[in-house]
C-alpha positions as semicolon CSV with decimal commas, in nm:
position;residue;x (nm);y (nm);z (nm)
1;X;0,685;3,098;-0,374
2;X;0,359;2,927;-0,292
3;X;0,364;2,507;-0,244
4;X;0,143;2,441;-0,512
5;X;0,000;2,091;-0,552
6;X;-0,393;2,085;-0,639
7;X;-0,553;1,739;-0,413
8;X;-0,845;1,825;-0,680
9;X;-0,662;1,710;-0,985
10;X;-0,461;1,385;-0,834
11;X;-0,136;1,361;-1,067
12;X;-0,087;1,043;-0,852
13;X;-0,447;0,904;-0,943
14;X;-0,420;1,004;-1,310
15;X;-0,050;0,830;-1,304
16;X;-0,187;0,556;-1,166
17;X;-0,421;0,476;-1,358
18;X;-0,293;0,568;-1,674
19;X;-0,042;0,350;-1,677
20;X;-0,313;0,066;-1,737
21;X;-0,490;0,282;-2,016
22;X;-0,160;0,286;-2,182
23;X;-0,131;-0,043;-2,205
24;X;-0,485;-0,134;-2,319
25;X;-0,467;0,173;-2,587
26;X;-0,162;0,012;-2,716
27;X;-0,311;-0,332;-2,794
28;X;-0,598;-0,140;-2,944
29;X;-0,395;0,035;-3,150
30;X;-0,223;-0,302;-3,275
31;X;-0,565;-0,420;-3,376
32;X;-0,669;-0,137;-3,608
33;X;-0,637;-0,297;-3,900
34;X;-0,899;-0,551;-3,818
35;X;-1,196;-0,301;-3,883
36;X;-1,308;0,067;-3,792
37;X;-1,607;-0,110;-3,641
38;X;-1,401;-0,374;-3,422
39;X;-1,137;-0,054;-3,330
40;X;-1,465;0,151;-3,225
41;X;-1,566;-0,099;-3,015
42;X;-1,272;-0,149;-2,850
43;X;-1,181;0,215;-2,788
44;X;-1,514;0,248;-2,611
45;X;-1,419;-0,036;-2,383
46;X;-1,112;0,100;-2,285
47;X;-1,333;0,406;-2,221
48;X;-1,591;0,294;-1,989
49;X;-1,249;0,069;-1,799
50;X;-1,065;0,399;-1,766
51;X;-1,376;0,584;-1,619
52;X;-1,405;0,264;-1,414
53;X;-1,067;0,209;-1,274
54;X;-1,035;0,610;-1,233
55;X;-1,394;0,621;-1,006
56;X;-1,244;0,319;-0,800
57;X;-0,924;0,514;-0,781
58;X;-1,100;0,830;-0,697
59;X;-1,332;0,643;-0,426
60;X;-1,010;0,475;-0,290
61;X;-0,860;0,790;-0,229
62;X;-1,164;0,939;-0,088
63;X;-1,236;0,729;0,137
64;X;-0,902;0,705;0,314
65;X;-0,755;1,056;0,257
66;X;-0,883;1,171;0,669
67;X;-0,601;0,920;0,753
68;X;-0,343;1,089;0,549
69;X;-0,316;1,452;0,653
70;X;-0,132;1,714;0,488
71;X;-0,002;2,063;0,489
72;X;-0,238;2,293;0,301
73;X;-0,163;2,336;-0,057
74;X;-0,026;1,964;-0,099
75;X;-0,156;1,613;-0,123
76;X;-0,079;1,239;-0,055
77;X;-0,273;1,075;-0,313
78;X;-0,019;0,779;-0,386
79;X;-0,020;0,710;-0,043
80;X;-0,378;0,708;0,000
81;X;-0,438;0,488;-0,294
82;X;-0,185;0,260;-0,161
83;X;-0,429;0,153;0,100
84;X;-0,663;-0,029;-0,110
85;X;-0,423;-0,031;-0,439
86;X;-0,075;-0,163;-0,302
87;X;0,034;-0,233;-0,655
88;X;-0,107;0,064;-0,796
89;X;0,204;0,208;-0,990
90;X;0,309;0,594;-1,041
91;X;0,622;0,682;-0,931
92;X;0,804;0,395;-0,999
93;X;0,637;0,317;-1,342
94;X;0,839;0,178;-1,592
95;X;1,186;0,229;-1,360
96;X;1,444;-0,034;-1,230
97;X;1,452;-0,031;-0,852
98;X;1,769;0,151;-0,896
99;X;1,595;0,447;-1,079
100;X;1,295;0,417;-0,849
101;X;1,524;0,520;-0,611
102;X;1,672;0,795;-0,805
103;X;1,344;0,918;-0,871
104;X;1,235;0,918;-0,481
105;X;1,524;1,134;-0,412
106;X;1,457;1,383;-0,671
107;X;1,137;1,397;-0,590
108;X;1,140;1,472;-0,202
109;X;1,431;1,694;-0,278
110;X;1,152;1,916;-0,518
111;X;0,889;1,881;-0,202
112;X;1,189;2,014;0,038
113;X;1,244;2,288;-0,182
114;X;0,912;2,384;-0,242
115;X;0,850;2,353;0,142
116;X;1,161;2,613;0,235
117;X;1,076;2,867;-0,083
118;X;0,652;2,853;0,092
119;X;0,833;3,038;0,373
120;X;0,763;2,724;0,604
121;X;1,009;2,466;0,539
122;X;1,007;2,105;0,622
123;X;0,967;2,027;1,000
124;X;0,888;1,649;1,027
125;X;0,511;1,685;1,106
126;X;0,291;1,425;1,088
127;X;0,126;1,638;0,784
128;X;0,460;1,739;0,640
129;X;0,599;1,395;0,622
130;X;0,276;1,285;0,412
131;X;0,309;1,603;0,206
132;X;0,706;1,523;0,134
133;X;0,604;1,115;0,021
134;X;0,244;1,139;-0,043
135;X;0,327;1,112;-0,421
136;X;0,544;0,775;-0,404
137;X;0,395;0,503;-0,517
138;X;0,448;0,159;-0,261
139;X;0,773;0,068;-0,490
140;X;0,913;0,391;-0,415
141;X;0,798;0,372;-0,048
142;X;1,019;0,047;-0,008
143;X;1,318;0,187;-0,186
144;X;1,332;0,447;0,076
145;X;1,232;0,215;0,368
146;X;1,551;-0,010;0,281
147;X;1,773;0,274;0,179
148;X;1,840;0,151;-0,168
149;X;2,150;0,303;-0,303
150;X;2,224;0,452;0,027
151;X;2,015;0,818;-0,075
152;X;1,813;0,810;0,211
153;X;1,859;0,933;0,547
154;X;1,735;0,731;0,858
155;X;1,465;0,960;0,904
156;X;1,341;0,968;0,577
157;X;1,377;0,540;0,602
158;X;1,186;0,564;0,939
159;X;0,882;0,780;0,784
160;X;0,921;0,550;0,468
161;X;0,840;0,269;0,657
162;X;0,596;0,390;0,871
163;X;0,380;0,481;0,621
164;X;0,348;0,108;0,446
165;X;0,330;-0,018;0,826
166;X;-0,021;0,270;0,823
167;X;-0,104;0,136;0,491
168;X;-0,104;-0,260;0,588
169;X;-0,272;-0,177;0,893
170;X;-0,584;0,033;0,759
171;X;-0,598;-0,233;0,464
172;X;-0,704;-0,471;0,720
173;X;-0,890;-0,289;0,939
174;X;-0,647;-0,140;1,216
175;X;-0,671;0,209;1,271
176;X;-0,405;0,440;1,228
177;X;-0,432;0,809;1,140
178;X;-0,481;1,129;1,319
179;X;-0,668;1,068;1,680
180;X;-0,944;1,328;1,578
181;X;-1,005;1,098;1,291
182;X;-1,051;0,754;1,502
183;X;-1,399;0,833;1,625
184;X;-1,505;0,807;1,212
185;X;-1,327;0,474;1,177
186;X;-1,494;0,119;1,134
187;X;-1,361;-0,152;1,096
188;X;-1,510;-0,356;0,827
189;X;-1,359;-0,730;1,000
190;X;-1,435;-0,607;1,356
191;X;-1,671;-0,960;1,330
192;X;-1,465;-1,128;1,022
193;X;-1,112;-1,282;1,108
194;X;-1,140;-1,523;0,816
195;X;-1,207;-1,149;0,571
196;X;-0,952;-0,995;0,803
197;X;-0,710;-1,276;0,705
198;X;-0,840;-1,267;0,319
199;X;-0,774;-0,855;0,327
200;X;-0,445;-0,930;0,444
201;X;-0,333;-1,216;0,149
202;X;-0,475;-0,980;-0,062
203;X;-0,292;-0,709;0,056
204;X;0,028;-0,955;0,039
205;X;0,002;-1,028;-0,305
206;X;-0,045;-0,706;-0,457
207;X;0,299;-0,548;-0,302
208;X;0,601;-0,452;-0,532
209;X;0,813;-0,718;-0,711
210;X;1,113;-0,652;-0,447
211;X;0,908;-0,672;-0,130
212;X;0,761;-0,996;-0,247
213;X;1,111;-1,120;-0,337
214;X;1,238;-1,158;0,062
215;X;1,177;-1,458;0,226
216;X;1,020;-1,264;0,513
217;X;0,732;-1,216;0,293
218;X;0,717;-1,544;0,180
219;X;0,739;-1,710;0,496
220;X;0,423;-1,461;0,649
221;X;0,243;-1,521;0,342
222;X;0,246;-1,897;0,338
223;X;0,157;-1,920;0,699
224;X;-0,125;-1,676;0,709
225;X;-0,255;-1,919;0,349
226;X;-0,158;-2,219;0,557
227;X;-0,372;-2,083;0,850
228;X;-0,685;-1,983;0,697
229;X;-0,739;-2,292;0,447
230;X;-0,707;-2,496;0,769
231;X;-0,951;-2,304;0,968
232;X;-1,196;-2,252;0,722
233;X;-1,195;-2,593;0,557
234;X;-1,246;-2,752;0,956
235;X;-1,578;-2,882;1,025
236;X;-1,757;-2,717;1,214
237;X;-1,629;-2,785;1,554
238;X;-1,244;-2,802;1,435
239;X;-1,341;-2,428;1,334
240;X;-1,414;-2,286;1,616
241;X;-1,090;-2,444;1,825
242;X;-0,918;-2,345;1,508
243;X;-1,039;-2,003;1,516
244;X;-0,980;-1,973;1,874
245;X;-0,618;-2,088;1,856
246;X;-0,504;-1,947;1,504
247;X;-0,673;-1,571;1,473
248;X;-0,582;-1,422;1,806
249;X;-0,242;-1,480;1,704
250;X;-0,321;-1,360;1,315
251;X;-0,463;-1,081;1,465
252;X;-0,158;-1,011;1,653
253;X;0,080;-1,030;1,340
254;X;-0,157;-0,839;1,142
255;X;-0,217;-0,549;1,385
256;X;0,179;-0,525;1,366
257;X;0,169;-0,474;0,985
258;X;0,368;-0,587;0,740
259;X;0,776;-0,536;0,929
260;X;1,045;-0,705;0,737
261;X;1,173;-0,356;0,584
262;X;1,232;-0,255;0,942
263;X;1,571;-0,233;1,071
264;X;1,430;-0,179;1,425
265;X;1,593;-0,544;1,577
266;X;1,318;-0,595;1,845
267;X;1,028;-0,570;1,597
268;X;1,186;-0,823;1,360
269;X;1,201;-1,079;1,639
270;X;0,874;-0,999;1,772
271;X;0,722;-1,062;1,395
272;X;0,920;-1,356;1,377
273;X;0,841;-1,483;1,707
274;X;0,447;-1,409;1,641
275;X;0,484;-1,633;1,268
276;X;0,652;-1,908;1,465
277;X;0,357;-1,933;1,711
278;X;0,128;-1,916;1,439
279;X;0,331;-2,189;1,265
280;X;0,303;-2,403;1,553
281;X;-0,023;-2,390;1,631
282;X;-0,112;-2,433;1,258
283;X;0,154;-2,770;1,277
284;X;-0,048;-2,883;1,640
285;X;-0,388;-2,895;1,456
286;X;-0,316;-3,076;1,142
């Protein structure tokens, strides 16, 4: 049996995206009545938004996917996309975190299958662990990475969380990804700590409902804000002792990536370690 899972036509993409064209077709829908003119209008909308949001899908993916190998035959679109779309929603769409879960399981239990019927099953490859996840949306990605429902080995936990550590990183502009690949990298805040820190909020607020609900991420969120509206609303002067104290540390936190689904007990004090400095230096300046 051949692994067969076409990169050309992205089921994650279309998922993706198609959840918001859902939505919007809906509401059109509940608007016919208003006139065929008015319901032509707004069907072509929704038209020219889908081919939007599906290009900046498409270019997402695109421009990320060197980072992401997989074995031939397979793709890791979702994971891709979660680089510049950490909210994007597939997988998980329309699922408690319980069923996300559920629906993790099932799924890697298809790619494990498909992997041992190709004649080359699963061996823990940097390629194969993309291929086995690379259709789990960031949701499903945490459900694994904290073992929800206890369906998920430690391995499986371990590459789950890996792969959101990859995805914060590259989101603001660390590099990680095959070695071959590095020499194509840039990164676009090699110059830019305040749009390093921006990338990173950003990043932050566009998680999943359940990673934004621990305190961890509360507590990194509000000090990286806390940080950058100090340093960038110092005159000029206070900015640069501002900059000089608060990004190396930022930097530091950020080049980490985001760790508070990480069992591992030395990397939770080192984050925690790294926000208090950053706390304290942000409480020394004000």
């Amino acid at each position: 049996m051949n692994v067969n899972s076409s990169s050309s036509s992205s089921s994650a993409l279309i998922a993706a995206y198609t959840s918001a064209a859902n939505t919007r077709g809906t509401d059109a829908r509940g608007n016919v009545a208003s006139s065929d003119q008015a319901t032509g209008k707004t069907q072509n909308d929704d038209s020219v938004n889908f081919s939007s949001t599906a290009t900046d899908y498409s270019d997402s993916i695109a421009s990320n996917a060197p980072y992401f190998p997989v074995r031939a035959g397979m793709n890791a679109d979702a994971l891709i996309l979660g680089v510049a779309k950490p909210g994007a929603i597939s997988s998980s769409k329309d699922k408690t975190f319980a069923d996300v879960a559920l629906d993790a399981r099932k799924r890697m239990d298809e790619k494990y299958a498909l992997m041992k019927d190709s004649g080359k099953p699963y061996d823990n490859s940097v390629q194969d662990r993309n291929a086995l996840m690379g259709d789990l949306d960031r949701r499903s990605l945490y459900a694994i990475s904290t073992n929800e429902g206890g369906k998920f080995s430690k391995e499986e936990q371990t590459a789950a969380q890996d792969l959101m550590r990859q995805q914060a990183q590259l989101a603001t502009g660390y590099y990680v990804g095959p070695e071959d690949q590095k020499k194509n990298w840039k990164d676009p805040f090699a110059n830019d700590p305040v749009g390093r820190a921006k990338a990173a909020l950003n990043f932050l607020d566009n998680m999943s409902p359940e990673e934004k609900s621990t305190p961890q991420w509360l507590t990194q969120r509000s000090t990286i804000q806390t940080a950058l509206s100090q340093a960038t609303a110092a005159d000029p002067v206070e900015l640069a002792k501002k900059k000089q104290l608060y990004f190396p540390i930022l930097a530091e936190i950020l080049q980490n990536g985001t760790s508070w689904f990480d069992k591992k007990e030395a990397d939770e004090d080192k984050s925690s370690e790294l926000l208090n400095r950053l706390q304290a230096a942000v409480q020394s300046t004000k």
